[in-house]
ROVO-728777 format. One record per residue (C-alpha): residue in one letter; x, y, z. Coordinates in Angstrom, 2 decimals, padded with zeros to 5 digits. Example, Ala and Ser with C-alpha at 12.3 -4.5 7.8 and 13.67 -1.06 7.14 Angstrom:
<atoms>
<atom residu="A" xx="012.30" yy="-004.50" zz="007.80"/>
<atom residu="S" xx="013.67" yy="-001.06" zz="007.14"/>
</atoms>
This chain:
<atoms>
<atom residu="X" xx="000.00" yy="000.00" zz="000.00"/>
<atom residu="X" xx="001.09" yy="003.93" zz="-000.41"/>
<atom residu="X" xx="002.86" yy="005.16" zz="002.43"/>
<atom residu="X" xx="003.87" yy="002.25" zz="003.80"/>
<atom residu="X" xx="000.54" yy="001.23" zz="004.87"/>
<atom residu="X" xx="-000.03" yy="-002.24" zz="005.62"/>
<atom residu="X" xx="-002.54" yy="-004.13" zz="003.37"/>
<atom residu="X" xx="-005.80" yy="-004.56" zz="005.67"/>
<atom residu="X" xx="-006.73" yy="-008.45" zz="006.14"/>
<atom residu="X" xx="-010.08" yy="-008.73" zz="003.91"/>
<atom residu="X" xx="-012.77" yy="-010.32" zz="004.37"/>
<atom residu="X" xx="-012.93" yy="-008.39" zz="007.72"/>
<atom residu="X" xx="-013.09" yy="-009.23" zz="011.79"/>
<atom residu="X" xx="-016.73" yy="-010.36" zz="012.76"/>
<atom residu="X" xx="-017.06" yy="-007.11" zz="014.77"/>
<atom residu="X" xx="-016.57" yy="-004.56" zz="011.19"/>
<atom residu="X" xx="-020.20" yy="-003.42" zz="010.56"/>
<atom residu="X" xx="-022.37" yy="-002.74" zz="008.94"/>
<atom residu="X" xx="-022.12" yy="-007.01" zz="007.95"/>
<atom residu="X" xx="-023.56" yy="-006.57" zz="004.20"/>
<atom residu="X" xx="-023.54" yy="-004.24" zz="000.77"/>
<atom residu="X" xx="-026.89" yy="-001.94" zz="000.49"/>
<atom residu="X" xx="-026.92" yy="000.50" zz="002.45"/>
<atom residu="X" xx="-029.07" yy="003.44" zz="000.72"/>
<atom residu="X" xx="-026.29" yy="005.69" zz="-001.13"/>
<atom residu="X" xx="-027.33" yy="008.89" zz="-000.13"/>
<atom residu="X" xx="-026.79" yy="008.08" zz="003.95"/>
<atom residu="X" xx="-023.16" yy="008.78" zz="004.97"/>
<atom residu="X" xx="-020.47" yy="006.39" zz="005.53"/>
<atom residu="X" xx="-020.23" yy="005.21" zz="009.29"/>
<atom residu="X" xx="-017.87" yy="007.13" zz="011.80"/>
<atom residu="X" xx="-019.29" yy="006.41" zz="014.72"/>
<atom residu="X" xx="-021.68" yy="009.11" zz="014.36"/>
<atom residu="X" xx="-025.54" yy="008.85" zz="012.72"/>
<atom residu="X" xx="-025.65" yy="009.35" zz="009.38"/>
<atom residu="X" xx="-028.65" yy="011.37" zz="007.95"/>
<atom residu="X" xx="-031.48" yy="009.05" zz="006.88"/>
<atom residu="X" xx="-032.05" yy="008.49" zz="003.03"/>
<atom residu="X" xx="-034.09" yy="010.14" zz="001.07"/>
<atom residu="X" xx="-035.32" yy="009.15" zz="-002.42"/>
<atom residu="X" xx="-032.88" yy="010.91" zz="-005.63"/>
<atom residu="X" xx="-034.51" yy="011.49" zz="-008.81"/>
<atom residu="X" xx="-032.48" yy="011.77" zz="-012.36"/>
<atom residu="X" xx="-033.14" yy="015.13" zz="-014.07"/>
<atom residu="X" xx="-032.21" yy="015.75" zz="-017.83"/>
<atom residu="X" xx="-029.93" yy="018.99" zz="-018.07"/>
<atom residu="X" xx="-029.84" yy="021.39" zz="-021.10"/>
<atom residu="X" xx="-026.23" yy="019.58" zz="-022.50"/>
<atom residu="X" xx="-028.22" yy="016.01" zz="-022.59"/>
<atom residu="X" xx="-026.81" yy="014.49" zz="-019.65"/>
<atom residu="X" xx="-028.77" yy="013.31" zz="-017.20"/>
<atom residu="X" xx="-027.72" yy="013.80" zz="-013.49"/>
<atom residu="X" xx="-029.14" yy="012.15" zz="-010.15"/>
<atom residu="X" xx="-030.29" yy="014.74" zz="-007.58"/>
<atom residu="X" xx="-031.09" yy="014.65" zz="-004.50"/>
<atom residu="X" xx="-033.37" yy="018.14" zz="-003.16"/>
<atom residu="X" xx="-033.75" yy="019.03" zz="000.74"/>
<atom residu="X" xx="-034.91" yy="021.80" zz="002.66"/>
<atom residu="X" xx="-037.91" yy="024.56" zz="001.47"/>
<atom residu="X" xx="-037.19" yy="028.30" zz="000.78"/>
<atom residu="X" xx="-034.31" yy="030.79" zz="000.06"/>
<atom residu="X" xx="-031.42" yy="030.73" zz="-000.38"/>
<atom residu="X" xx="-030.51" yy="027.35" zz="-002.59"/>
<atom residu="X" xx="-026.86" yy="026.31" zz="-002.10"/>
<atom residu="X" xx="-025.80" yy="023.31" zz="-004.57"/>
<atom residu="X" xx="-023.20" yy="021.09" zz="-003.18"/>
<atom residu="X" xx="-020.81" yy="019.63" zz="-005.32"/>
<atom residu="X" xx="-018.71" yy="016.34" zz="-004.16"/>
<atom residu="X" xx="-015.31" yy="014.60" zz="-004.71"/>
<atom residu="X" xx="-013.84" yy="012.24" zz="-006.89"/>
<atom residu="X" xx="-015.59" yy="008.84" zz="-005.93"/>
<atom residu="X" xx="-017.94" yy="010.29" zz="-003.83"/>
<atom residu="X" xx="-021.25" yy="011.36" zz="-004.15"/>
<atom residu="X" xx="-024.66" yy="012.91" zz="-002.41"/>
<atom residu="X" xx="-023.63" yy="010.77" zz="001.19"/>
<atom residu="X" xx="-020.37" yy="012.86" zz="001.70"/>
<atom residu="X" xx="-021.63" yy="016.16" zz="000.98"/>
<atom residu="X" xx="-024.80" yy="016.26" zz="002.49"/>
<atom residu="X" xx="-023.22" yy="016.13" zz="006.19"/>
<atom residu="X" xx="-021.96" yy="019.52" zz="005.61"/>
<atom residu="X" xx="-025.07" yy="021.07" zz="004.81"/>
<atom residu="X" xx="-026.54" yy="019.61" zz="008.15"/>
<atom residu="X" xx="-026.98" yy="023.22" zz="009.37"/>
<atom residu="X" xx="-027.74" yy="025.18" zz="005.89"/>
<atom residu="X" xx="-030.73" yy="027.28" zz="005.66"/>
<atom residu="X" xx="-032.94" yy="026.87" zz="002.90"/>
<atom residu="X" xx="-032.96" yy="024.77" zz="-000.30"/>
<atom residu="X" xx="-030.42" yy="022.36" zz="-000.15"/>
<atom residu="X" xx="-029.75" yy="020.71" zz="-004.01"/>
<atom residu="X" xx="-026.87" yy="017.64" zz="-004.01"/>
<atom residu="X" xx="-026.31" yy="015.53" zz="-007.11"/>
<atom residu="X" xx="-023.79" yy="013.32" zz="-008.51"/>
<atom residu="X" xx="-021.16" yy="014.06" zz="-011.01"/>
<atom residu="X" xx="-021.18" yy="012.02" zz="-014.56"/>
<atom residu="X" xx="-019.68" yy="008.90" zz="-014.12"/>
<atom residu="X" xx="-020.77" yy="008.85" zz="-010.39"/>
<atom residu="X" xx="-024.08" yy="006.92" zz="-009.17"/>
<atom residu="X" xx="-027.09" yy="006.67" zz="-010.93"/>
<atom residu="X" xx="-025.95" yy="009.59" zz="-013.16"/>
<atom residu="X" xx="-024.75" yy="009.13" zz="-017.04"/>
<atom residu="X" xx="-021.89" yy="008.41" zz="-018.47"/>
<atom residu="X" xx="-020.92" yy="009.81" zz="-021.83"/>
<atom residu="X" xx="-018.23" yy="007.83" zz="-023.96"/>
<atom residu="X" xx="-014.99" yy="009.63" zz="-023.92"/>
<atom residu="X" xx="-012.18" yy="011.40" zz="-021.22"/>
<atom residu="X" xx="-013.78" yy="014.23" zz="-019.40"/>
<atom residu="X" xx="-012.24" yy="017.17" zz="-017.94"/>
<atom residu="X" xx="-013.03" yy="020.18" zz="-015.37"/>
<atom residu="X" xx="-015.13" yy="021.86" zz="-018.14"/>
<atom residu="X" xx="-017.46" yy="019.16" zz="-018.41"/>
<atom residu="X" xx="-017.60" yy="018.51" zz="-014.79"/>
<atom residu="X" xx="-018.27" yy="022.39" zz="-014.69"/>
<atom residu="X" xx="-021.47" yy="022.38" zz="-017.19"/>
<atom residu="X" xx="-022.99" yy="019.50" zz="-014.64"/>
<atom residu="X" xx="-022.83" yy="021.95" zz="-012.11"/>
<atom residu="X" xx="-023.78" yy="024.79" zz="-013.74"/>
<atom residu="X" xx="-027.22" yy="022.84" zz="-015.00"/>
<atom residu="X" xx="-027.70" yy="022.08" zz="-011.82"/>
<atom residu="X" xx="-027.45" yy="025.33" zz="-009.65"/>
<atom residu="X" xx="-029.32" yy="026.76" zz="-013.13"/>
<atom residu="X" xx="-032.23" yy="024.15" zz="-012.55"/>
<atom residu="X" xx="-032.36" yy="025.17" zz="-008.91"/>
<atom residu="X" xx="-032.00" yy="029.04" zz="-009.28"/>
<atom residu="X" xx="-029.28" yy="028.36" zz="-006.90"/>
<atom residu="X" xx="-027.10" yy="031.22" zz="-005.32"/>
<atom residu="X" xx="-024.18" yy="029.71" zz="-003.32"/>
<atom residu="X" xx="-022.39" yy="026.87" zz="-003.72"/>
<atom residu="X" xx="-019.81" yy="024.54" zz="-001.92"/>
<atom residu="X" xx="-017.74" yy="022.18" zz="-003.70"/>
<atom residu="X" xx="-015.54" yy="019.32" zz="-001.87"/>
<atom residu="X" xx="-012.07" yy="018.06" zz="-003.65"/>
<atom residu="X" xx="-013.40" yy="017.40" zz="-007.07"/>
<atom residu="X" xx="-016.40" yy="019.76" zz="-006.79"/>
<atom residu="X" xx="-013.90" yy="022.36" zz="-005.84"/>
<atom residu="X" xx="-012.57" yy="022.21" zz="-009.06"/>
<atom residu="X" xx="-015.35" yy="022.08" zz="-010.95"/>
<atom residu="X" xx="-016.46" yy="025.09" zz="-009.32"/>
<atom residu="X" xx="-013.39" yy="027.25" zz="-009.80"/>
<atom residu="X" xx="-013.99" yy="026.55" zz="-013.58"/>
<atom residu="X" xx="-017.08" yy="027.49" zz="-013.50"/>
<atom residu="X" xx="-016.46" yy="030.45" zz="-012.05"/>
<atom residu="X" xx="-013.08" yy="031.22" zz="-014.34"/>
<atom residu="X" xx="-015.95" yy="031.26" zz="-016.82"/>
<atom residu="X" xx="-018.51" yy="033.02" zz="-015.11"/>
<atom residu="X" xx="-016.91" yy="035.26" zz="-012.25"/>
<atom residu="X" xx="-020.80" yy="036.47" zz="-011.11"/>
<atom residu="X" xx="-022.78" yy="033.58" zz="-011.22"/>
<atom residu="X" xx="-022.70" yy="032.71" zz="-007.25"/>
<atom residu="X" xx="-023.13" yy="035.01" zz="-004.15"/>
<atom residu="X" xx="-021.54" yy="033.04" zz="-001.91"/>
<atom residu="X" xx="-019.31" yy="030.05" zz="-002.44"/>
<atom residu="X" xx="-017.36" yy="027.37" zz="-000.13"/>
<atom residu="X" xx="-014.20" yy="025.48" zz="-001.01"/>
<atom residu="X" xx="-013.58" yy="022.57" zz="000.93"/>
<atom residu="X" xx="-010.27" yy="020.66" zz="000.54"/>
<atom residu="X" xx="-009.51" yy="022.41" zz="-002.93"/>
<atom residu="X" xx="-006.91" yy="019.63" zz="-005.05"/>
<atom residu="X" xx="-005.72" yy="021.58" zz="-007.84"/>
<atom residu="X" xx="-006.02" yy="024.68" zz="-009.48"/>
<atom residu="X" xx="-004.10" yy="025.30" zz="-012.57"/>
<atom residu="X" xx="-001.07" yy="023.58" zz="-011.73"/>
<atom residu="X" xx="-000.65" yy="019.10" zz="-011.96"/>
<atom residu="X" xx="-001.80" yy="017.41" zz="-008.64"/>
<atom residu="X" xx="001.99" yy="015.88" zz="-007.35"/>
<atom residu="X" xx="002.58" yy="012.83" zz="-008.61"/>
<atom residu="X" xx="002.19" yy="010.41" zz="-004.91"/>
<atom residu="X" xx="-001.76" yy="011.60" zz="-005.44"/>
<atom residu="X" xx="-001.67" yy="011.16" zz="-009.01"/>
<atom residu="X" xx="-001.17" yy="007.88" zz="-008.53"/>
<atom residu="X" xx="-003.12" yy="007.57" zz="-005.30"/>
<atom residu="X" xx="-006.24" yy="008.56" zz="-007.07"/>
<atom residu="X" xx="-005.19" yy="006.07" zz="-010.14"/>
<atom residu="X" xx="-004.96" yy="003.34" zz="-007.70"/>
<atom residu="X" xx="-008.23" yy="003.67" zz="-006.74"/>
<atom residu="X" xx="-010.05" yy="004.09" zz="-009.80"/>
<atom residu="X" xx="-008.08" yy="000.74" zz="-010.99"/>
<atom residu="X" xx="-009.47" yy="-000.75" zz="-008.00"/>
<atom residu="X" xx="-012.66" yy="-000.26" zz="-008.85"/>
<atom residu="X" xx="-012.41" yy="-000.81" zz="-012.32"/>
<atom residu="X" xx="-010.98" yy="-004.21" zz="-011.93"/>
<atom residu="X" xx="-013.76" yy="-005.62" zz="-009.34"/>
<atom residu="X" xx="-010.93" yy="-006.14" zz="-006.84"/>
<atom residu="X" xx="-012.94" yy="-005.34" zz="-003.55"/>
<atom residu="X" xx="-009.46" yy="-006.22" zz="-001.46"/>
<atom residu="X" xx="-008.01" yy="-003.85" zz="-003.62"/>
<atom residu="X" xx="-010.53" yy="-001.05" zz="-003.32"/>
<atom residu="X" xx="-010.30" yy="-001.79" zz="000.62"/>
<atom residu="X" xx="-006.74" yy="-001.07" zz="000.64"/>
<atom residu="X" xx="-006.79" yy="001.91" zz="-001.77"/>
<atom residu="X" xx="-010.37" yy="003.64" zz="000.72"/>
<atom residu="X" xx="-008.24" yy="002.79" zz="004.17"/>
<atom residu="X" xx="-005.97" yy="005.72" zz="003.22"/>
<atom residu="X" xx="-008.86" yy="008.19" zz="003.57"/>
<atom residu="X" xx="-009.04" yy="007.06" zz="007.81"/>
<atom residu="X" xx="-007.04" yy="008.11" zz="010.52"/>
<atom residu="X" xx="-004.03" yy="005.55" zz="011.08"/>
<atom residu="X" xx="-005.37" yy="005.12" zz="014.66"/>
<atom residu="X" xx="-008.61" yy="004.36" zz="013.54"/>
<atom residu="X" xx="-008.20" yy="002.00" zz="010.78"/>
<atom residu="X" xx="-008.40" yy="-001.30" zz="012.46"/>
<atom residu="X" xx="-011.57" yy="-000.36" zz="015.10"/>
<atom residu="X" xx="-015.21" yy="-001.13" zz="014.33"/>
<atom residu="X" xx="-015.41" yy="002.38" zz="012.85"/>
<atom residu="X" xx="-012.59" yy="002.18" zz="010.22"/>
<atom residu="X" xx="-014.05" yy="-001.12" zz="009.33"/>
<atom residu="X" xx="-017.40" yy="000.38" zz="009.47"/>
<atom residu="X" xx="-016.53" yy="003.19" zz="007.05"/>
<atom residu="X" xx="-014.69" yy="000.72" zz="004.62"/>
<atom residu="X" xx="-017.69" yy="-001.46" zz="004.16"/>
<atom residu="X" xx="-020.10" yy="001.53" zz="003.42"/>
<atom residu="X" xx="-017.42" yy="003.10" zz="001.12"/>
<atom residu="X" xx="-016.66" yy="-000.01" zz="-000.87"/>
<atom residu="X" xx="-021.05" yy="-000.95" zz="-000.93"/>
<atom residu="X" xx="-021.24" yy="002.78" zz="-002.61"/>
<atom residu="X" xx="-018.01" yy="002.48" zz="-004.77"/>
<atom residu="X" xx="-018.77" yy="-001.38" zz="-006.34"/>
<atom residu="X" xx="-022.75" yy="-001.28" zz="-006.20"/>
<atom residu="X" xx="-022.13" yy="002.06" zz="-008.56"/>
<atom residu="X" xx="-019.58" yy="001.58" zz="-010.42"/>
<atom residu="X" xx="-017.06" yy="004.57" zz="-011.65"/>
<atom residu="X" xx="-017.04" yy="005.29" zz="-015.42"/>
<atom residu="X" xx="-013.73" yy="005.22" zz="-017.51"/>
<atom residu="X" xx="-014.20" yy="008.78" zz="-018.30"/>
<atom residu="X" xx="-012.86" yy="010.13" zz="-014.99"/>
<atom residu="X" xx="-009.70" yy="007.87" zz="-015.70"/>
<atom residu="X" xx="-007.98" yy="011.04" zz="-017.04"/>
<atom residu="X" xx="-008.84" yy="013.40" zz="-013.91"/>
<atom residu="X" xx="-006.17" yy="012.72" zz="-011.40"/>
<atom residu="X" xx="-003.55" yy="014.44" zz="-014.26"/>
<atom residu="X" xx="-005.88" yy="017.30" zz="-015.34"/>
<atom residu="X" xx="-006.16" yy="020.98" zz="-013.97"/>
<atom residu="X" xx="-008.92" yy="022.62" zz="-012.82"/>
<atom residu="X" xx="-008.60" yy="026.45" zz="-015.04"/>
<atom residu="X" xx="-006.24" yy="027.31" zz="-017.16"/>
<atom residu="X" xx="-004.85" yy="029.65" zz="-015.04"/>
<atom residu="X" xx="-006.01" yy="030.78" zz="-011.45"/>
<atom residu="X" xx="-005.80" yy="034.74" zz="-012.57"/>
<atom residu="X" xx="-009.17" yy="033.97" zz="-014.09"/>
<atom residu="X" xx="-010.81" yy="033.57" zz="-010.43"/>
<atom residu="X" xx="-009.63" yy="037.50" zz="-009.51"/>
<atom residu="X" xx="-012.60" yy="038.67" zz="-011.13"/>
<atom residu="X" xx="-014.52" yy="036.38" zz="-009.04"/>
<atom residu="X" xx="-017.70" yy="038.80" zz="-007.24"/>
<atom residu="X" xx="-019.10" yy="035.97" zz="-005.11"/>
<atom residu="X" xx="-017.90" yy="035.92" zz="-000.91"/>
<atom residu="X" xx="-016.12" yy="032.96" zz="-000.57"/>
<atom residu="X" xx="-014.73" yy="030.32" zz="002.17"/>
<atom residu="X" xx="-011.88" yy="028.25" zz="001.85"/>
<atom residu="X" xx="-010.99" yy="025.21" zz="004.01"/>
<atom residu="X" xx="-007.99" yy="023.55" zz="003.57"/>
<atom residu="X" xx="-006.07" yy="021.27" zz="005.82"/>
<atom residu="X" xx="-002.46" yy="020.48" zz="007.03"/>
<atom residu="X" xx="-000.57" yy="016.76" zz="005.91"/>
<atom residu="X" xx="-003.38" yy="015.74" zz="003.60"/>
<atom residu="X" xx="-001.41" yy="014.58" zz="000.22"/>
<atom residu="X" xx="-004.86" yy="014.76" zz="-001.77"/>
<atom residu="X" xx="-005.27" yy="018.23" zz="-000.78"/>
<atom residu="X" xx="-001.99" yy="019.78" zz="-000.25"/>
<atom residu="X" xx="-002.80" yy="023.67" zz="001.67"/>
<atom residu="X" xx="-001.15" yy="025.39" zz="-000.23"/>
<atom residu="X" xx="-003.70" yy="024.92" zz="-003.14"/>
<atom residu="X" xx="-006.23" yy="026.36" zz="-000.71"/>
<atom residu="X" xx="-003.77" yy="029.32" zz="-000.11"/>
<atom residu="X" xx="-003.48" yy="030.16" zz="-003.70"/>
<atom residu="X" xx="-007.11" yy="030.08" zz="-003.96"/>
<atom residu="X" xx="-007.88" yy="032.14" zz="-000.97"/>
<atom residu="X" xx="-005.43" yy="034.34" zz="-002.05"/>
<atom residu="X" xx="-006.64" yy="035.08" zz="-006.03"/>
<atom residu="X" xx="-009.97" yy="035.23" zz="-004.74"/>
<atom residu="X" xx="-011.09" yy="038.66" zz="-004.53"/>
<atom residu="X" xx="-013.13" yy="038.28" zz="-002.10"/>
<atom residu="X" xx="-012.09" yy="035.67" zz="000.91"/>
<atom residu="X" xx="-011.40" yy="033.87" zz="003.90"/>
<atom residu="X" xx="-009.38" yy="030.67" zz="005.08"/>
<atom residu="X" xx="-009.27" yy="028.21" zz="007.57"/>
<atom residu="X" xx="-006.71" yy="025.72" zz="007.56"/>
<atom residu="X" xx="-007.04" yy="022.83" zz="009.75"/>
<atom residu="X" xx="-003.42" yy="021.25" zz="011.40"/>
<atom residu="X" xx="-004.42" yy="018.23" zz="011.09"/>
<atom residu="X" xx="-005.40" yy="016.08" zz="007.66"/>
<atom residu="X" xx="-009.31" yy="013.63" zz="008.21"/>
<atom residu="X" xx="-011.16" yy="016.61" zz="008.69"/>
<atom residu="X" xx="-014.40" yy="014.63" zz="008.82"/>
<atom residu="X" xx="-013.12" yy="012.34" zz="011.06"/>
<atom residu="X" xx="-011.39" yy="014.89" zz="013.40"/>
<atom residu="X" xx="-013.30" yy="018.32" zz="012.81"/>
<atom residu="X" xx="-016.92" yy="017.28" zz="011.84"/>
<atom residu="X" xx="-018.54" yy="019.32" zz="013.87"/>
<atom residu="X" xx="-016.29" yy="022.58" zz="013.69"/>
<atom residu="X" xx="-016.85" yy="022.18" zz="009.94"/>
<atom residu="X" xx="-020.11" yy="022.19" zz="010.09"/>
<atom residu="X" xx="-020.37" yy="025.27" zz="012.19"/>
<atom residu="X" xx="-017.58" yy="026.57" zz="009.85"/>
<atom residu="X" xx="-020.06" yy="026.08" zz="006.89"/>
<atom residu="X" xx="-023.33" yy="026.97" zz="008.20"/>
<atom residu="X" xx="-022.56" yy="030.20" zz="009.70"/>
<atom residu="X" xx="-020.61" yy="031.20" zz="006.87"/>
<atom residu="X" xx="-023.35" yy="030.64" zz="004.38"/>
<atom residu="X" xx="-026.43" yy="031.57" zz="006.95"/>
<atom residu="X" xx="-024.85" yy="035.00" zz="007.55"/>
</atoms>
């Protein structure tokens, strides 16, 4: 495994729960803590022909879109908007859940028009965007600097310059994984994203099972093969004309999202502030700070 990492033992102890794949999609992956109940998604046709699944909470104004990460979906974003007033709108990228997946590589751009139908559908005004989603949202706004009032950046990966090449080939690793039905493989490749004292307790197991039920029951398209290598704009002077308040959250020791990306950002946005956490697992460590974080930030 990366880092050094020993290769977890699979299948896993009696006590690793939840004991069995389906597990509705849209409920979180178990940390110990309860994870939101499901709620029914529906697939809406956008105006560029692909159809997205969506998932639609809350009543009322504002409505924030929430955009995930790479091999994640509705389940990891909608903790964060536990505490958002309003309209809540998550969906899932192409290539990701019950949404389509067109033949041929994808980049940030197309990611970006997903969004964009999505928050258009909605009439939505803010926006937060996690790893992937972060990315997708800077390109959106590189190409339209006024669309959002307020925007969130969580974990930003890249902006206009190559990811290093250790998460290159993390991400890689993972996507083979799934690609080749390997579910030992995709266990060792999702144990990264856990705390090293956490990864062999009832939790860690706990979270493994959920993430590997979401990751094999939906598949990943070959179209986000090419993603790990891509950037996000063309160049990050495009997001200085950028009118929308915005939030960025970065952490400290995470090789996905290395903080100085989220420095840059915060720093050629016109417009905002950072957090950086000192310690990488945010979810794991800071859930409930982050959620404050978030909520206040976009409530205000």
């Amino acid at each position: 495994m990366n880092g050094g990492t020993p290769d977890l033992r699979w299948p896993p102890p009696p006590d690793g729960f939840p004991r069995r794949y389906g597990k509705p999609r849209n409920s979180a992956p178990a940390t110990g803590r309860p994870a939101p109940p499901s709620l029914p998604t529906e697939i809406v046709t956008t105006s560029h022909g692909v159809r997205l699944e969506r998932l639609v909470t809350g009543v009322g104004q504002p409505v924030t879109v929430f955009a995930h990460g790479l091999g994640h979906g509705i389940a990891e974003t909608r903790p964060l908007a536990s505490g958002v007033a309003g309209k809540r709108v998550f969906f899932q990228f192409r290539g990701h859940g019950d949404s389509d997946s067109p033949e041929g590589g994808w980049d940030y751009g197309d990611l970006a028009r997903d969004l964009r139908a999505i928050a258009d559908q909605a009439g939505a005004t803010r926006a937060l965007g996690v790893s992937l989603g972060a990315g997708a949202l800077c390109r959106l706004l590189a190409e339209t600097p006024d669309r959002f009032e307020k925007v969130v950046f969580f974990l930003p990966a890249v902006l206009d310059k190559p990811r290093p090449a250790a998460a290159r080939a993390r991400l890689s690793a993972l996507l083979d994984a799934i690609g080749s039905g390997d579910v030992a493989a995709v266990a060792n490749a999702v144990v990264e994203e856990i705390p090293p004292t956490l990864r062999h307790g009832s939790g860690g197991w706990a979270y493994v099972r959920q993430r590997i039920s979401n990751l094999m029951n939906s598949g990943l398209s070959e179209g986000l093969l090419s993603l790990p290598d891509q950037i996000a704009v063309p160049s990050a002077n495009l997001l200085r004309d950028v009118t929308a308040k915005a939030l960025v959250i970065g952490c400290i020791g995470d090789e996905l999202h290395p903080s100085s990306v989220a420095m840059e950002l915060a720093e050629v946005l016109p417009h905002a502030s950072l957090h950086i956490y000192n310690r990488p697992s945010v979810l794991w460590h800071e859930r409930l700070d982050l959620r404050e974080r978030v909520s206040t930030f976009l409530n205000q």
